[in-house]
C-alpha positions as CSV (number, residue, x, y, z in Angstrom):
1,X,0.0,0.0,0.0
2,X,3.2,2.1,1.0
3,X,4.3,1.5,-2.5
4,X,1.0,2.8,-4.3
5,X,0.9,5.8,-2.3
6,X,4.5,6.4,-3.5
7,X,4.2,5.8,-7.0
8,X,1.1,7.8,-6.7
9,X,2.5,10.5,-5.5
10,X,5.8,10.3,-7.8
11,X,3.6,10.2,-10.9
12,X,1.0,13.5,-9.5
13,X,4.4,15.1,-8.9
14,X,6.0,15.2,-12.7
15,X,2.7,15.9,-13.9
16,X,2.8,18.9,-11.8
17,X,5.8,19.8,-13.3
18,X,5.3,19.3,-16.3
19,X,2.2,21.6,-16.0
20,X,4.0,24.3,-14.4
21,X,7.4,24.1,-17.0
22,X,4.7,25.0,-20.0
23,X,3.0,27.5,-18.0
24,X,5.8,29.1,-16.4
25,X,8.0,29.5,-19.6
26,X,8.1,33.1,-21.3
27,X,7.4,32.4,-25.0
28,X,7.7,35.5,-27.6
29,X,5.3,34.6,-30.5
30,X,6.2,36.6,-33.2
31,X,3.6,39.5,-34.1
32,X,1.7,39.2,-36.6
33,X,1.5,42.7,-38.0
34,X,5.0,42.9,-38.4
35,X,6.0,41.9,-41.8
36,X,8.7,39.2,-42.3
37,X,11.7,40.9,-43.7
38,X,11.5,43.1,-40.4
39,X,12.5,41.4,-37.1
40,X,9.6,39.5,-35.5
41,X,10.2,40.1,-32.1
42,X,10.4,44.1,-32.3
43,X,8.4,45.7,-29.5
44,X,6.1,48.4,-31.4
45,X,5.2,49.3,-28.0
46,X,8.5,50.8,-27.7
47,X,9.7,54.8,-27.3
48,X,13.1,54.4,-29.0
49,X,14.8,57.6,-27.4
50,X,17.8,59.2,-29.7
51,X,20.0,61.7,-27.2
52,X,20.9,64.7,-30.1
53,X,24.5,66.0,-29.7
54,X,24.4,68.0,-32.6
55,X,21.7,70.0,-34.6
56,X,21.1,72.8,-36.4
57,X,19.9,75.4,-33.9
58,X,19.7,78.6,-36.3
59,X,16.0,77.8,-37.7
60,X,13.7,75.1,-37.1
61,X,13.6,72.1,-39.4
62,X,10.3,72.8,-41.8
63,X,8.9,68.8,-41.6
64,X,7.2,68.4,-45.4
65,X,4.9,66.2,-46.7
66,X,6.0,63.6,-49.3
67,X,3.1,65.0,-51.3
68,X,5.3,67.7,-52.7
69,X,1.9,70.0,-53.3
70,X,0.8,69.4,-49.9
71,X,1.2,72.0,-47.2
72,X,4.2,71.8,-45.0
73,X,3.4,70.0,-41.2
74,X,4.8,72.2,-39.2
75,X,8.7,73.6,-37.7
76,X,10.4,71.4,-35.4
77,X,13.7,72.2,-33.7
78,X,15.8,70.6,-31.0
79,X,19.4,71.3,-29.2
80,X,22.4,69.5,-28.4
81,X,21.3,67.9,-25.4
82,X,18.0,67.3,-26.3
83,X,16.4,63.9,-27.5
84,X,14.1,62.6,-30.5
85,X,11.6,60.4,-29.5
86,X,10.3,57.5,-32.0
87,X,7.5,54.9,-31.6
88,X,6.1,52.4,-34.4
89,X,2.3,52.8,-34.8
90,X,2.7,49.9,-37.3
91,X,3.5,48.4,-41.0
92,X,1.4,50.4,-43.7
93,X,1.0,50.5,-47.1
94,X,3.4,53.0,-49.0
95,X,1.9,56.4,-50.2
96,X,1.5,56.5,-53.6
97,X,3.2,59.9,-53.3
98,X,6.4,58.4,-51.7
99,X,7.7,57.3,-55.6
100,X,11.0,58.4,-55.0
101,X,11.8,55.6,-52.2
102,X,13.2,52.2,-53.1
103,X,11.8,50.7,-50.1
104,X,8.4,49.5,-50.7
105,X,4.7,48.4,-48.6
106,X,4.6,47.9,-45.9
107,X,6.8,50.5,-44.3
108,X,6.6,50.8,-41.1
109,X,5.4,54.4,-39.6
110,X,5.9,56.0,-36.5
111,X,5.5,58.8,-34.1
112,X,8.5,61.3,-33.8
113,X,8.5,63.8,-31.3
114,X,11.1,66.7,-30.8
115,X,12.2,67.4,-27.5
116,X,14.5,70.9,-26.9
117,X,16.5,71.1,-23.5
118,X,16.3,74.5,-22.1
119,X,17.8,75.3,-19.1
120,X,18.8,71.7,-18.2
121,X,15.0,70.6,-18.6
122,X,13.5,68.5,-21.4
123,X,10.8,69.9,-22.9
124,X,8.5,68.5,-26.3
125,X,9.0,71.1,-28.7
126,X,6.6,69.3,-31.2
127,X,5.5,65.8,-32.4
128,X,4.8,64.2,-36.0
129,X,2.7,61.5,-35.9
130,X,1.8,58.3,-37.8
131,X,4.2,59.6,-40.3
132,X,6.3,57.0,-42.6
133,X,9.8,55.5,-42.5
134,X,9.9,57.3,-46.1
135,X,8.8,60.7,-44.9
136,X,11.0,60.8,-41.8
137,X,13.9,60.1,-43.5
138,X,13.7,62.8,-46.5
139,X,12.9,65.1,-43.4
140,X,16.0,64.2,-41.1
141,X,18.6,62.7,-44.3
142,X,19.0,59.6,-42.5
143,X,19.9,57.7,-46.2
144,X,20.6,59.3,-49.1
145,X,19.2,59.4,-52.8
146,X,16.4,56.7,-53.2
147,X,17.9,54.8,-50.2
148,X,15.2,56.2,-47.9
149,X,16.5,54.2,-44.8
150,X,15.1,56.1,-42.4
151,X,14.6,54.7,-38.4
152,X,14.4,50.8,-39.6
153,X,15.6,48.9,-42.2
154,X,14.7,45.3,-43.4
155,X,17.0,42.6,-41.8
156,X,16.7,40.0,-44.2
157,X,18.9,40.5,-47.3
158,X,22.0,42.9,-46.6
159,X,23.5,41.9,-49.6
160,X,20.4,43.5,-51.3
161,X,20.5,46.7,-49.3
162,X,24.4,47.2,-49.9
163,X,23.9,46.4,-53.8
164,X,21.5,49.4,-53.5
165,X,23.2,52.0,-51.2
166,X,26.2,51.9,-53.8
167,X,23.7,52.5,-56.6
168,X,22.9,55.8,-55.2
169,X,26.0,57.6,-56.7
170,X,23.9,58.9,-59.5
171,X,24.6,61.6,-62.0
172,X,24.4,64.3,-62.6
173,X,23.0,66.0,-59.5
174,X,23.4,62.9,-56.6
175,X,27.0,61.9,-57.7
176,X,28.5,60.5,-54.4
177,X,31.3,58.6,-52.7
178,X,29.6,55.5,-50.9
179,X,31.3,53.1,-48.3
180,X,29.6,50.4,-46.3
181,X,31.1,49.2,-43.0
182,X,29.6,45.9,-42.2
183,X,30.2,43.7,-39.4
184,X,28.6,41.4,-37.5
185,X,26.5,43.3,-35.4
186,X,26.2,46.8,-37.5
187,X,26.0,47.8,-40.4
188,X,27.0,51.3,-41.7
189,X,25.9,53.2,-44.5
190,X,28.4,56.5,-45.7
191,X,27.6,59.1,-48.1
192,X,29.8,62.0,-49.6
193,X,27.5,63.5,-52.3
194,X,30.3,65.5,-54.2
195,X,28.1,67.5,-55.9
196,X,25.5,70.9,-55.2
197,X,24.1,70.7,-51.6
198,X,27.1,67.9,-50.5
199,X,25.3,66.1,-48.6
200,X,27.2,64.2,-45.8
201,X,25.5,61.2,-44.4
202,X,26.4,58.6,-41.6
203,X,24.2,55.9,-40.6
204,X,24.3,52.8,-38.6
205,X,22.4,50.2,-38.4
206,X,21.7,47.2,-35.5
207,X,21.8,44.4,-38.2
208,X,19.3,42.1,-35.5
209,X,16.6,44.7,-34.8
210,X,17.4,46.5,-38.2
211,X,16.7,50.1,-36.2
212,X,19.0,53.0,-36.7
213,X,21.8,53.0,-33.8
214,X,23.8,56.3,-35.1
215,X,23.8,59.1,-37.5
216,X,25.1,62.0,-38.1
217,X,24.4,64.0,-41.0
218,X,24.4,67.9,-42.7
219,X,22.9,69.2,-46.1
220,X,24.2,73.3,-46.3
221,X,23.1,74.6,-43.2
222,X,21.3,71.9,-41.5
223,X,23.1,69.3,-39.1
224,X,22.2,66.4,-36.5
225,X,24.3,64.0,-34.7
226,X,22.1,61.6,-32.3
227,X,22.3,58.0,-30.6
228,X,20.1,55.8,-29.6
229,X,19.8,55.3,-25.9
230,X,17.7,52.3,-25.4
231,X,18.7,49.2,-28.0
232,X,16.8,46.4,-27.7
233,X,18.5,43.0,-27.0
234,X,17.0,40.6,-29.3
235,X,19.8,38.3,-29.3
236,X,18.9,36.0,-26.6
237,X,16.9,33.5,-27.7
238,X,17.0,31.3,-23.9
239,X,13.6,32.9,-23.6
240,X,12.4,30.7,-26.6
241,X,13.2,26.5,-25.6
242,X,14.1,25.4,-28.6
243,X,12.1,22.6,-29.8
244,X,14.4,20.0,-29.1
245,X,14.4,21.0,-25.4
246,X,10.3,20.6,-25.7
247,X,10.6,17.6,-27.5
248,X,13.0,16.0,-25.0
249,X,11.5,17.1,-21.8
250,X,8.0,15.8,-22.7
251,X,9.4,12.5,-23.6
252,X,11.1,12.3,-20.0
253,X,8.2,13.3,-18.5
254,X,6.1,10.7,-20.4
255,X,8.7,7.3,-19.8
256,X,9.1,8.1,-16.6
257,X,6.1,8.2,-14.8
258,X,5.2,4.5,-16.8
259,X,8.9,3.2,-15.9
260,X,7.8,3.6,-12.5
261,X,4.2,2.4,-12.9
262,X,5.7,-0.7,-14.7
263,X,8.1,-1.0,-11.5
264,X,5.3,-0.8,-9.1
265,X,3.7,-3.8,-10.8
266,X,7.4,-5.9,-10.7
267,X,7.1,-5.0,-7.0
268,X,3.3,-5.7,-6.7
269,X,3.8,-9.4,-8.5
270,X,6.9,-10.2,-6.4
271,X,4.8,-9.8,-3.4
272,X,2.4,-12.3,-4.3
């Protein structure tokens, strides 16, 4: 009878176990709204915050439309010192009026707000919103050319994205020198338009999350350097058991309890 109880009680034990390992596990499903060449397991939820450390503090920044007969959005301005705020509202399709952009639906598009410090506080100066990858890069020159890069870039064909970076050196008005740095973790995207407005834009890339890490980047009078402060770490994938963990554990916790059942009836027939 000892022996029942014990095998009883073995067996209500892995189950319990087994119950709690499946419930207690964090699994990140991938979200559905986010397309597949972008990472899966981006948080749209997230305020990416960019600290500025240089911008162009003699006028505003006039934030346009990509309709180029549309009315201009607004000013925005910011200081050294200040930060640039983005959040994702989503993956949308392109606007028709975005035609000079080589990155095509869906784009993702985003909030960005402009925050000023003045006299060592932060203050919002003003915020886009639900504005596209396309728009906020032909506002800020994140990319250059065509290559409308903007805050996030597509992670799943680099070879792709350097093949068309290199094409932008394009007579006769956005002839440019063009260099790529890519590494393991980064990717970064120079150019040196040698013509007119000489344009000068830096910008790296997190090659996991695809968003933009570091830029730094002046047409004539306007500048801005800026970081960003809060990467995400999407590297760790102990968070998601691997199948073969799965696979494993469930089949130790299926022998098991009928190895000892099939024990208990060895000991149960040896009695007799």
């Amino acid at each position: 009878m000892r022996t029942q109880k014990l095998v009883t009680g073995l067996i209500t034990l892995f189950m319990v176990n087994y119950t709690l390992f499946f419930f207690t596990v964090p699994i990140i499903k991938a979200n559905s709204t986010i397309p597949t060449n972008f990472n899966q397991r981006l948080n749209l939820e997230t305020v990416y915050i960019y600290n500025v450390s240089a911008f162009n503090i003699s006028k505003p920044l006039e934030w346009l439309d990509v309709d180029y007969f549309a009315p201009s959005k607004g000013f925005a301005n910011t200081t050294p010192g200040g930060q640039i705020k983005v959040n994702f509202t989503g993956f949308y399709e392109k606007d028709p009026n975005d035609f000079f952009n080589l990155f095509e639906s869906p784009m993702p598009y985003m909030n960005v707000e402009f925050i000023e410090k003045r006299f060592g506080f932060l203050e919002t100066n003003t915020t886009f919103y639900n504005v596209s990858n396309g728009e906020s890069d032909m506002n800020l020159l994140l990319g250059y050319n065509s290559f409308k890069s903007g805050f996030l870039i597509p992670i799943n064909n680099y070879t792709y994205l350097k093949e068309q970076a290199f094409n932008q050196d394009q007579g006769p008005f956005m002839n440019a020198t063009i260099s790529i740095q890519d590494t393991r973790d980064k990717i970064t995207f120079d150019f040196k338009q040698t013509v007119y407005g000489r344009q000068n834009t830096t910008s790296t890339y997190d090659k996991i999350s695809g968003l933009l890490i570091y830029t730094n980047t002046s047409y004539g009078n306007y500048t801005l350097e800026m970081t960003l402060t809060n990467l995400p770490d999407l590297t760790d994938n102990s968070l998601i058991p691997s199948y073969n963990v799965y696979i494993i554990i469930s089949i130790l916790y299926i022998t098991i309890p009928l190895f000892i059942l099939k024990l208990n009836r060895k000991i149960n027939k040896s009695k007799k």
